[in-house]
C-alpha positions as CSV (number, residue, x, y, z in Angstrom):
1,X,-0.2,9.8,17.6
2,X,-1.8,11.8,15.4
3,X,-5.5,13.3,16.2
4,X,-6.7,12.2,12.9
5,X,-7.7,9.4,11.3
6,X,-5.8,7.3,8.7
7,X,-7.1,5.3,5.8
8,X,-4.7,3.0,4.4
9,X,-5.6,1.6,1.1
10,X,-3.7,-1.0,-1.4
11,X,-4.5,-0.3,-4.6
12,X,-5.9,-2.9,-7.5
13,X,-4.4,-5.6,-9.1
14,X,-2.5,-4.6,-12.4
15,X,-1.2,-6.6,-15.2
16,X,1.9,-7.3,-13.2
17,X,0.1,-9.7,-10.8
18,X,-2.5,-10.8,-13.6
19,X,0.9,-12.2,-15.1
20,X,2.8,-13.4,-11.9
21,X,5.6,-11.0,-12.6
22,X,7.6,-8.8,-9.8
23,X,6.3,-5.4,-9.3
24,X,8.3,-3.6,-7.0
25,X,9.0,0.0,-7.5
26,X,8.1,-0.2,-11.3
27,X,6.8,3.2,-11.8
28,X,3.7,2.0,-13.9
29,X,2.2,-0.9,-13.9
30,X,-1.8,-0.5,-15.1
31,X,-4.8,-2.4,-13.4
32,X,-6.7,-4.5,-14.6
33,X,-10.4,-4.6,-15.1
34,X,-10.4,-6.5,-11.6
35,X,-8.2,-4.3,-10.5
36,X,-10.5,-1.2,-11.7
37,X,-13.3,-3.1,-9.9
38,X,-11.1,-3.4,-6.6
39,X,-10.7,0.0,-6.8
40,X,-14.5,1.2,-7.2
41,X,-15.4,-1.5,-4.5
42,X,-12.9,0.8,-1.9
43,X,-14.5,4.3,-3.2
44,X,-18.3,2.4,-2.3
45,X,-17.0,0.7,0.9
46,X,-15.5,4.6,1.8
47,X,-18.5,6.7,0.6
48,X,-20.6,4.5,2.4
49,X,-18.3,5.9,5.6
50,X,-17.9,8.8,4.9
51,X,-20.6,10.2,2.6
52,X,-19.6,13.1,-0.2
53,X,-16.8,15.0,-0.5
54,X,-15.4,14.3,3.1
55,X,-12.8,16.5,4.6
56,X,-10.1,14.3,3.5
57,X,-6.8,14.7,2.8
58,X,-5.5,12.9,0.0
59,X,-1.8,11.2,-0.2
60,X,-0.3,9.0,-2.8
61,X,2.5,6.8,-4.0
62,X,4.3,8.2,-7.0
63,X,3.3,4.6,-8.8
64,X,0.5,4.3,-11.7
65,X,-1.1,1.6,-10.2
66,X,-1.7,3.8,-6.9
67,X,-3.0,6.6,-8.8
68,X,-4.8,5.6,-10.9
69,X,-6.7,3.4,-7.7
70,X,-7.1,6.9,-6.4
71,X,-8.4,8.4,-8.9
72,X,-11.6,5.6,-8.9
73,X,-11.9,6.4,-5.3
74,X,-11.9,10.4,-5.6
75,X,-14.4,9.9,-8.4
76,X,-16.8,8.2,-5.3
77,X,-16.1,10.6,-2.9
78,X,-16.4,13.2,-5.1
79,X,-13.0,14.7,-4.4
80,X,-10.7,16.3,-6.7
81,X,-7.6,13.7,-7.8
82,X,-5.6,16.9,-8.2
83,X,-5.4,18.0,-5.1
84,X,-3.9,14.9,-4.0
85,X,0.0,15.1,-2.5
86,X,2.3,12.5,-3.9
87,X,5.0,11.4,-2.3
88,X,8.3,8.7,-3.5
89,X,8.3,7.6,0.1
90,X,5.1,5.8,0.4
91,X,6.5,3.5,-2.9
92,X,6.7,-0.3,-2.9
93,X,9.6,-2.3,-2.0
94,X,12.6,-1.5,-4.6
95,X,12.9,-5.1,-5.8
96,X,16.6,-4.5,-7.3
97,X,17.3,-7.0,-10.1
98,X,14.2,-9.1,-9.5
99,X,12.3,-5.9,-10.5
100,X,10.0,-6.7,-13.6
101,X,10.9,-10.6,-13.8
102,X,8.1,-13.5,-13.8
103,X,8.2,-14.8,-10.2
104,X,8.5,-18.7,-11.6
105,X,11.8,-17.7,-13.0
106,X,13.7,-16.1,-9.9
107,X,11.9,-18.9,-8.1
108,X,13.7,-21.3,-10.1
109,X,17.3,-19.6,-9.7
110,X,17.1,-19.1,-5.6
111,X,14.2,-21.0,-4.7
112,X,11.2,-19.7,-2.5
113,X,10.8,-15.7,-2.5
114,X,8.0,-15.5,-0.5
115,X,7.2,-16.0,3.4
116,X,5.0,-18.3,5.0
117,X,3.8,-14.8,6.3
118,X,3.2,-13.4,2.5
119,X,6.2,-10.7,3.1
120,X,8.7,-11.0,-0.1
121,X,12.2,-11.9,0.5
122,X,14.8,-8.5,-0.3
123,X,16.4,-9.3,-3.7
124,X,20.4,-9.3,-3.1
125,X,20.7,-6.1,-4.5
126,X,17.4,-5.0,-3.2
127,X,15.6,-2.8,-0.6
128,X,16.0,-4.2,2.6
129,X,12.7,-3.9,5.4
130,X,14.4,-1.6,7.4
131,X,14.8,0.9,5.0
132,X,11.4,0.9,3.9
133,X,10.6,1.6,8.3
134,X,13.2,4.4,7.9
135,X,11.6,6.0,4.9
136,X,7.8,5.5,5.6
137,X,8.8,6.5,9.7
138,X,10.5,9.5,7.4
139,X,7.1,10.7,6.2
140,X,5.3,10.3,9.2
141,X,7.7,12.4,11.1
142,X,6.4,15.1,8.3
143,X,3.4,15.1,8.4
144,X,2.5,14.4,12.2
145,X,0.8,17.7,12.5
146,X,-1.9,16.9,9.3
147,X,-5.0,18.3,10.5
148,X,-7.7,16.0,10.4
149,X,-8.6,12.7,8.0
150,X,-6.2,11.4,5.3
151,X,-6.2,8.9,2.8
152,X,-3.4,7.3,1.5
153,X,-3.0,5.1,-1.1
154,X,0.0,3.0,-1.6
155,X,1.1,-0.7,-1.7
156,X,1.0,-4.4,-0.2
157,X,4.6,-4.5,1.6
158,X,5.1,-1.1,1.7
159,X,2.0,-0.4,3.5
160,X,2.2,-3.5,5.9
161,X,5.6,-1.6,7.3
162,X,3.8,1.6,7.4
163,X,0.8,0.0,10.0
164,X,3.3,-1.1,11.7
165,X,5.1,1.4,12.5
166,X,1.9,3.2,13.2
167,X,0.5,0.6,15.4
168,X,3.2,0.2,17.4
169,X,4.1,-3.8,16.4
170,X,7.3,-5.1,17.1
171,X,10.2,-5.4,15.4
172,X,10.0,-8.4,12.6
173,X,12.8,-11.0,14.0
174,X,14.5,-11.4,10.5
175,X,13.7,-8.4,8.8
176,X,14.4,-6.1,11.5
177,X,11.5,-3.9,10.9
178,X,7.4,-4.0,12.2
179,X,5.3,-4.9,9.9
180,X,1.7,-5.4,10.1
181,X,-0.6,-8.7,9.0
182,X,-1.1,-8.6,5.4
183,X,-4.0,-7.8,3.7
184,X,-5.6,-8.7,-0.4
185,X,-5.4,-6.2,-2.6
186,X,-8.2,-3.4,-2.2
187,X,-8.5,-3.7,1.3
188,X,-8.7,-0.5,3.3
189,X,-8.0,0.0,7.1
190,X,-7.9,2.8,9.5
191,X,-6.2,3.7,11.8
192,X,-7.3,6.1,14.9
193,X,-4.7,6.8,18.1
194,X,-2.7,3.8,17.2
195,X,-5.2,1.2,16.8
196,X,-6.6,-0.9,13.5
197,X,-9.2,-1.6,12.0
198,X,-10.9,-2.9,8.6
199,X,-13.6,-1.4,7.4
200,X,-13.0,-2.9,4.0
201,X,-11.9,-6.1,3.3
202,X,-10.7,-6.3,-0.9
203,X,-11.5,-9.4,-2.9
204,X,-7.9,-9.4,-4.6
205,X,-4.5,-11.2,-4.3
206,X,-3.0,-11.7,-0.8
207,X,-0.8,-11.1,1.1
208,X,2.0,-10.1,-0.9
């Protein structure tokens, strides 16, 4: 366990889920005005906590959508978006041929691609769970000995394997991976010696 703290944020919704199509690993997929507003709700909710320019470190997915939801939430902490340390390990789920399609149409070829639990199903030629712990549990293994706060922003599956692994949950019994109760989009927890928390609950789409 690390002796810092983590902040785990989702970032806003983008025109992807304003339009009920697959995101994935799509490198760029823009928010929305909502999605904008999800985003400076998470920089209040965090200023609030943490007042200006905290000693924070800042982490990001590689996709648009996450940094440009950073970028919002630097702007309220008065931190500088540059600084921040991407990384292709914190991406979302790799969605394989289902990447980029409306969800009503792959819906109607295999039926029923989301959970009762809000986790998506793998696409056949998809990222499986278990692969996202191995790459996620691959970047905490790197940076165990961060020195204080961090912030990272990332995604809504993604992010739920990430908690998990950090909190210690046990291994999903179909997807063979732990993955944490989902949260709406711009909704920030933390994370301290292994256990959760919420300090910000987002207003956006849930789970998945």
């Amino acid at each position: 366990m690390r002796k810092g703290r983590d902040f785990i944020a989702r970032h806003g919704e983008t025109v992807f889920n304003a339009a009920g199509r697959l995101q994935g690993d799509f490198p760029h997929t823009p928010l929305t005005r909502a999605g904008f507003a999800q985003a400076d709700e998470m920089g209040r909710a965090l200023r609030d906590l943490l007042g200006a320019k905290p000693a924070l470190t800042l982490w990001s997915s590689p996709s648009g959508r996450a940094l440009q939801t950073l970028a919002v939430i630097a702007e309220h902490l008065a931190l500088d978006w540059h600084g921040a340390r991407i990384d292709e390990r914190l991406v979302e789920i790799g969605m394989g041929g289902w990447g980029g399609r409306y969800y009503a149409d792959v819906v109607g070829e295999v039926g029923p691609v989301i959970t009762a639990e809000g986790l998506l199903r793998p696409a056949p030629d998809g990222e499986r769970y278990d692969a996202i712990a191995r790459r996620t549990g691959s970047w905490l293994a790197d940076t165990d000995d961060d020195v204080g706060d961090r912030l990272v922003i990332m995604h809504g599956i993604s992010s739920r394997v990430l908690r998990g692994l950090m909190t210690g949950v046990n291994a999903h019994a179909e997807f063979a991976a732990p993955i944490a109760p989902g949260l709406p989009q711009g909704s920030v927890v933390l994370i301290a010696q292994g256990r959760e928390s919420v300090p910000h609950l987002g207003a956006g789409r849930a789970p998945a």
